[in-house]
N, C-alpha and C positions, 0 to 999 in steps of 0.2 A: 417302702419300695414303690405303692404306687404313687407317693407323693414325687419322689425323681421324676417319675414317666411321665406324671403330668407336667415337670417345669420342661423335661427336655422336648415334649410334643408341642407347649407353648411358644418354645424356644425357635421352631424348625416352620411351624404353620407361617408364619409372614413372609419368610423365605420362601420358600413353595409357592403361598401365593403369588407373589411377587414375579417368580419365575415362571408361574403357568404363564403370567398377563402380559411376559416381557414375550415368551413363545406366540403367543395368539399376535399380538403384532410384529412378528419379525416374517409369517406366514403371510398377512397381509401386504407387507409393503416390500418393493422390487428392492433387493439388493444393488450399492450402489459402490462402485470401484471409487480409489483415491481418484484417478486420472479421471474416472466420469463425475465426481466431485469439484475439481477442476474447474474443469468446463464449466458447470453450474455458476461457480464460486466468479469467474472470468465475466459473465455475463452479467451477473445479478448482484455480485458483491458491493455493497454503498459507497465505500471508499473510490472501488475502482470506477463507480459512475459519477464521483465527484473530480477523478480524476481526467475521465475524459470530457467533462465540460470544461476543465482546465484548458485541455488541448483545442477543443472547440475554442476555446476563448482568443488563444494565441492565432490560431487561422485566421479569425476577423481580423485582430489586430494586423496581419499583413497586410487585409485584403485594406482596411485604414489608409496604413502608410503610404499602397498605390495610389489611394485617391486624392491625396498631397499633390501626386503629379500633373493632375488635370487643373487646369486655367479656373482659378477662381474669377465667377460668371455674377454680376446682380442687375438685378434690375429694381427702378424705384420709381417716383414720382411724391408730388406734394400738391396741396392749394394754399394760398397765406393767401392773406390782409394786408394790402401796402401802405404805409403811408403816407405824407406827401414827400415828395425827391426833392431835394432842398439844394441846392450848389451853392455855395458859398465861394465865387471867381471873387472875390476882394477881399479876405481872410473873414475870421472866425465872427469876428465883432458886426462885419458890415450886414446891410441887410441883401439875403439869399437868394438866387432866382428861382422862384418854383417851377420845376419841369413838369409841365402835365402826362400823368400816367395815369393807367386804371387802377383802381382802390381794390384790385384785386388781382392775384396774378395765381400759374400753376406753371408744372415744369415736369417730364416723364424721358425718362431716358433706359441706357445701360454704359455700365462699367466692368472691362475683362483686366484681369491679369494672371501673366502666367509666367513662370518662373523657370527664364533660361539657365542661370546659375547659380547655386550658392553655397561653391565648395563639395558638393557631393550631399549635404545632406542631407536631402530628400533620400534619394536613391537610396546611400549607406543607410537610412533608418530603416527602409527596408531588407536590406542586408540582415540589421540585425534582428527583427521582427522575426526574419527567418531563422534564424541562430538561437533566437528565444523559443521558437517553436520545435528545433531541435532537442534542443535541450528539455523543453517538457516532455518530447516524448521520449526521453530517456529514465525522466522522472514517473514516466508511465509505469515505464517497465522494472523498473526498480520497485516501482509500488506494488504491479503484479506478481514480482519474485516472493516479496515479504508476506503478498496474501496467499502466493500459495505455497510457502512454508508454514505461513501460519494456520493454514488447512491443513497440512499437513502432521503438524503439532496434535493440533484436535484431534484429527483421523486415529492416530497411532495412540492416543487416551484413551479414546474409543477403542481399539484395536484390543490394547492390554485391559483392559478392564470388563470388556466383555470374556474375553479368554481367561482371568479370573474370576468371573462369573461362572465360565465351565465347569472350569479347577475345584470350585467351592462345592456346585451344585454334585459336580461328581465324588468329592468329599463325604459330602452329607450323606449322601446316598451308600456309599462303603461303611461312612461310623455309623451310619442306622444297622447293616448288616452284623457289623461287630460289635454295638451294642446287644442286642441278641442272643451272638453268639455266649458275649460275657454273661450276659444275664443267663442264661444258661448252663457255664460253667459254674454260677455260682449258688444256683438253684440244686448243684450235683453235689455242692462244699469244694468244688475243686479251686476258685477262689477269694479273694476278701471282697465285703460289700467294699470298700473304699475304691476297686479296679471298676465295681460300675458305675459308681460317681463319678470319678475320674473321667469315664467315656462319657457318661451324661454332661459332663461339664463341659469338654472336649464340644459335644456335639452343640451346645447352645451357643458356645461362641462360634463355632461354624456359620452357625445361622443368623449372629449378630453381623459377621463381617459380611455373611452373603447381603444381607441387605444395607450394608454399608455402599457396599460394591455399586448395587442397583443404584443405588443414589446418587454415584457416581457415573456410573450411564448416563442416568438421565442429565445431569449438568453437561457433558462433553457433547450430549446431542443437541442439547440448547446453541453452546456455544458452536458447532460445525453448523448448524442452520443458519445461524447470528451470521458466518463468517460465507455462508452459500444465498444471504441475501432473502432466508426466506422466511417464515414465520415460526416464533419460539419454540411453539409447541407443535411442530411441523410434522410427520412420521418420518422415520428417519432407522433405515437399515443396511452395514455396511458387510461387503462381505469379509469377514475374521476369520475365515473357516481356511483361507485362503493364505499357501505359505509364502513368507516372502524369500525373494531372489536376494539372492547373494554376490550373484557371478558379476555383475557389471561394476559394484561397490569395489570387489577384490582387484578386480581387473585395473583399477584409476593406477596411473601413475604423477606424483607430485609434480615433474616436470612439466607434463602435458596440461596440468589442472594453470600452473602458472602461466602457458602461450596462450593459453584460452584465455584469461581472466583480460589480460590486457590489450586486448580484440575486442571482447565480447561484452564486457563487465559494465554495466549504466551507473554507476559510482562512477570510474574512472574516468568515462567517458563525458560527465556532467561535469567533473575538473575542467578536463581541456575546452570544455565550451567553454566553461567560466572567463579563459584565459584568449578565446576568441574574444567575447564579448567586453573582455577588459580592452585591451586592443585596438576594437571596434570602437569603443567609448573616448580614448584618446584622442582620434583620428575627426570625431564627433567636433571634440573642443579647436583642437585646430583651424578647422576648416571656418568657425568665428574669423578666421585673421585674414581671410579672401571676402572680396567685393561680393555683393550681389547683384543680377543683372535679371531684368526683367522687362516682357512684353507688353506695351499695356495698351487699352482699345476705350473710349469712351464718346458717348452720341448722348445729348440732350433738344427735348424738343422743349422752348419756354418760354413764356407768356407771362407780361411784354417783355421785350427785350431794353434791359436800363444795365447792360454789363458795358456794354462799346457804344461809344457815338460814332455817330449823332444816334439816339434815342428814338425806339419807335414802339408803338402798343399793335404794333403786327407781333404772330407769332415768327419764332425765333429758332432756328436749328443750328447747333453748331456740336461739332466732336473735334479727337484728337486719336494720334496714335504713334507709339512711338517705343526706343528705349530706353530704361533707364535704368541705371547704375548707381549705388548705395555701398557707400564703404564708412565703419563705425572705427574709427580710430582710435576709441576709447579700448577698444578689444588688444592693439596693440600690448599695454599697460594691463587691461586686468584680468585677459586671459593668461600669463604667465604663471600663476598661484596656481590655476584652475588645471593645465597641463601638467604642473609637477602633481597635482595630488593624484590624477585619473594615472599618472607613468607610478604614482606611490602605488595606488591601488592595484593596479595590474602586478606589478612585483610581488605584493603581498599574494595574488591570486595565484601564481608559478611557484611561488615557496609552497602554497598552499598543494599544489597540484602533487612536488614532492614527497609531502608532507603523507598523503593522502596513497601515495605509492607507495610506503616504508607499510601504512596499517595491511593495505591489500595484501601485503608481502606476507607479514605476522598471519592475519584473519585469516589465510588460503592454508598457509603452512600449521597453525594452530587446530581449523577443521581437518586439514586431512590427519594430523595423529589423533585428534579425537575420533575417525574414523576407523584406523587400525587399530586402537585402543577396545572399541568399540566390538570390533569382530575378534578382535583373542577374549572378551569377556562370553559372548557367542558359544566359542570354543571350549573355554571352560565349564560354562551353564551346563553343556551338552554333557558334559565326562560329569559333572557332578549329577545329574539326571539320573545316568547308567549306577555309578556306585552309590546313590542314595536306593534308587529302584530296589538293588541287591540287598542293601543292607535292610531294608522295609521287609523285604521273603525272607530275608535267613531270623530275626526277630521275630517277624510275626509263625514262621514255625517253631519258633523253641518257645516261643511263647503259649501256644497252646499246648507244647509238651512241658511245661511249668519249668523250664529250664534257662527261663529271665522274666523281669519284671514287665506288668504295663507301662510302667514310668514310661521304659526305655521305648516299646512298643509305639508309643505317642510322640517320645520325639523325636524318634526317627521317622515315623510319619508327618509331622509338621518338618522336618529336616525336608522331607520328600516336594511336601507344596510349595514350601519356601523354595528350593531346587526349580519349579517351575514356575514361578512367579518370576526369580531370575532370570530366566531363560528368555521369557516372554519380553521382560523387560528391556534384557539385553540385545533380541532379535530386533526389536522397533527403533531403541536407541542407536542401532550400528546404521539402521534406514534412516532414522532423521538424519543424524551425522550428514550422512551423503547428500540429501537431498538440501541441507542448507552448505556444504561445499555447492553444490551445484549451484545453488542459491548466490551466492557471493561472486562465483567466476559467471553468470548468468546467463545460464544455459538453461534453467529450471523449467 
C-alpha cells in the first residue's frame, strides 16, 4: 500500500510543481488581450517590417520615375596633347601643309537635354510605379491579415491548453480527494485493493498529461512571442479566464460576408491591379512606334580652335540649341511579337483574375459553414457537459453506496474531462473560424 502512495505522490509532484511556477509567473506579468496582442504583433512582427520596407521601396521607386522627367544636365571638360595638324589640299600621297597650333589644347563646357516626347513614357512609367505601389500595399494588408490570424491561431492554443491546464490541475486535486476517500473504504473492507490502484493509476496519468500540457504552454508561447516580434523566452500571459463572444460570429450572414469580400478583400483586389498593370505594359510597347522629340542646349569653351577655318590658337566659344527628333523604324517590324505577347499576358492576367473569383467564391462559402458547423459543435459540447456532469453525481453516489463499480466511476469521470476538453476546443475553433472568414473577406 505504501508502495502505490509513493508511485502516485512521485506521479503528481512535477505537476504541482510545474503549476506552482506557471502561477508565480502569470501574477508577475500584465495579462494580455488577443486584440492587445495585435497591436503588438502589427508593430513589431518581422515579416510585417519586411513588408513595409517593401512599400518603402515602391515610394522611391515613383519618386525614380519623376526624376526621368527633369533635363538631363552635364557638365565636362578635358586637356590633351596635340599633334602636328597636317592637311593634305593635294590628296593622301602628296606632301601636307603643317598648320601651326599649340602642342596642347583643353575644352570645358555643358550639355542639356530634355525630353519633349516619347509616346508617354516617361509619364506612364510613372503611372505604373504608382499602380505597383498600390498594389504592394494591398500585399501589405493581405500580409497583415495572415499575421493576425496567425496570432490568432497561437492565441487560441494558448487559449485551450491553459484551460486544460485548469481542467487537469482541478482533476488532480478531486482524484487526490477520492483517492482517500477510496483508501478509506478500503481500509473498512468495504472495497477491493484493485479500486485503489485503479485511482492511483488514474491519478499518475493525470499528472503525466498535466505536464504534457505545461509543455505545451510553453511551445505556443514561444511561438505568439515569435509571431509579436519579441524575444523567445519573452513572459507572456493571456487572459483565458475570459469567456468568448459568440453574438457577432452568429449574427454573420453569408450574403453580406460576399459584398464585403469583393470591396474589401487584398487577394481580389491585387488581381485587378494585376490587370491594370498588364494593360499599362501594353500601352508601354506601343508607344516604341511614336518618334521621340527632344530639347537640347550645348556651350563649349576650347582651346585652340582647329574645328572651322581659318584656324586660330585663341580660345574658342561656340554652342547650339535646338530640336530634335528620333524615330527607330526598326520598332515598326519588331515591336509586333512584343504587343501580341504583353495583349497574351494580359489576357492570361483577366482569366486569371476569374479564376481567382470562383476560389474567393468556394474559400468565403467553405469558412462560413466551417463556422456554423463550428457553433452546433459549441451547442453540443455544452449539452454533453450537463448530462456527463449528472451522470458523474448519480455514479459517484451509488458508488459509494457500493451499488456500481469504480470502473464505471472513472469513466464517467474521464467522459466528464473529455466533455470539457471538447467544449473548450470547440468554443475556440467556432472563433477562429470567424476570424479567418473575416480574414479572407479582410476586414480582420
Amino acid at each position: 500500500m505504501k508502495q502505490y502512495k509513493t508511485i502516485t505522490i512521485l506521479g503528481v509532484i512535477p505537476a504541482l510543481f510545474v503549476h506552482s511556477l506557471y502561477a508565480q509567473h502569470t501574477e508577475n506579468t500584465r495579462m494580455l488581450s488577443l486584440e492587445e496582442i495585435w497591436k503588438v504583433a502589427e508593430t513589431n512582427n518581422r515579416q510585417l517590417k519586411l513588408s513595409d520596407l517593401h512599400l518603402q521601396q515602391s515610394n522611391l521607386e515613383i519618386l525614380e520615375a519623376k526624376d526621368r522627367l527633369l533635363p538631363e544636365v552635364s557638365v565636362g571638360g578635358d586637356v590633351k596633347r596635340n599633334s602636328k595638324f597636317l592637311i593634305y589640299d593635294h590628296g593622301l600621297f602628296s606632301s601636307p601643309q603643317d598648320v601651326p597650333i599649340k602642342g596642347y589644347g583643353y575644352s570645358v563646357g555643358y550639355s542639356m537635354n530634355f525630353n519633349l516626347y516619347n509616346g508617354g513614357k516617361d509619364k506612364r512609367n510613372i503611372v505604373i510605379k504608382k499602380e505597383e505601389e498600390i498594389r504592394m500595399q494591398y500585399e501589405v494588408d493581405l500580409q497583415k491579415n495572415d499575421v493576425k490570424y496567425n496570432v490568432a491561431v497561437a492565441y487560441f492554443d494558448l487559449y485551450k491548453f491553459l484551460h486544460f491546464h485548469d481542467f487537469l490541475g482541478a482533476e488532480i486535486e478531486a482524484e487526490k480527494k477520492q483517492l482517500t476517500r477510496v483508501e478509506s473504504l478500503y481500509k473498512n473492507g468495504t472495497v477491493l485493493k484493485s479500486d485503489v490502484l485503479r485511482t492511483s493509476v488514474k491519478l499518475a496519468e493525470l499528472g503525466l498529461n498535466f505536464s504534457d500540457v505545461a509543455k505545451k504552454i510553453e511551445i505556443a508561447k514561444q511561438r505568439l512571442n515569435i509571431l509579436m516580434g519579441r524575444e523567445n523566452d519573452a513572459e507572456l500571459s493571456i487572459k483565458h479566464q475570459d469567456t468568448i463572444e459568440f453574438k457577432a460570429i452568429a449574427a454573420g450572414d453569408y450574403n453580406d460576408y460576399v459584398d464585403i469580400v469583393f470591396n474589401k478583400s487584398p487577394e481580389y483586389k491585387i488581381v485587378h491591379s494585376d490587370i491594370k498593370l498588364s494593360e499599362l505594359n501594353i500601352k508601354q510597347i506601343k508607344a516604341t512606334l511614336w518618334p521621340k522629340v527632344s530639347l537640347y542646349s550645348n556651350y563649349n569653351y576650347t582651346y585652340p580652335q582647329i574645328s572651322f577655318y581659318p584656324y586660330s590658337n585663341d580660345l574658342w566659344g561656340f554652342g547650339q540649341i535646338g530640336v530634335k527628333v528620333q524615330y527607330s523604324i526598326d520598332n515598326l517590324y519588331k515591336s509586333k511579337h512584343s504587343i501580341a505577347h504583353a495583349q497574351l499576358v494580359s489576357n492570361q492576367v483577366k482569366e486569371n483574375a476569374d479564376i481567382k473569383k470562383d476560389e474567393i467564391y468556394f474559400h468565403v462559402k467553405e469558412a462560413y459553414l466551417q463556422q456554423q458547423l463550428a457553433l452546433e459543435r459549441v451547442e453540443t459540447a455544452e449539452q454533453n457537459i450537463i448530462k456527463t456532469s449528472e451522470t458523474v453525481r448519480v455514479i459517484r453516489s451509488s458508488y459509494l453506496n457500493q451499488e456500481s463499480l469504480l470502473t464505471d466511476l472513472l469513466e464517467a469521470e474521464n467522459a466528464l474531462l473529455e466533455a470539457k476538453f471538447n467544449l473548450t476546443t470547440a468554443q475556440t475553433s467556432a472563433k477562429l473560424t470567424h476570424i479567418r472568414l473575416l480574414a479572407l473577406i479582410g476586414i480582420l
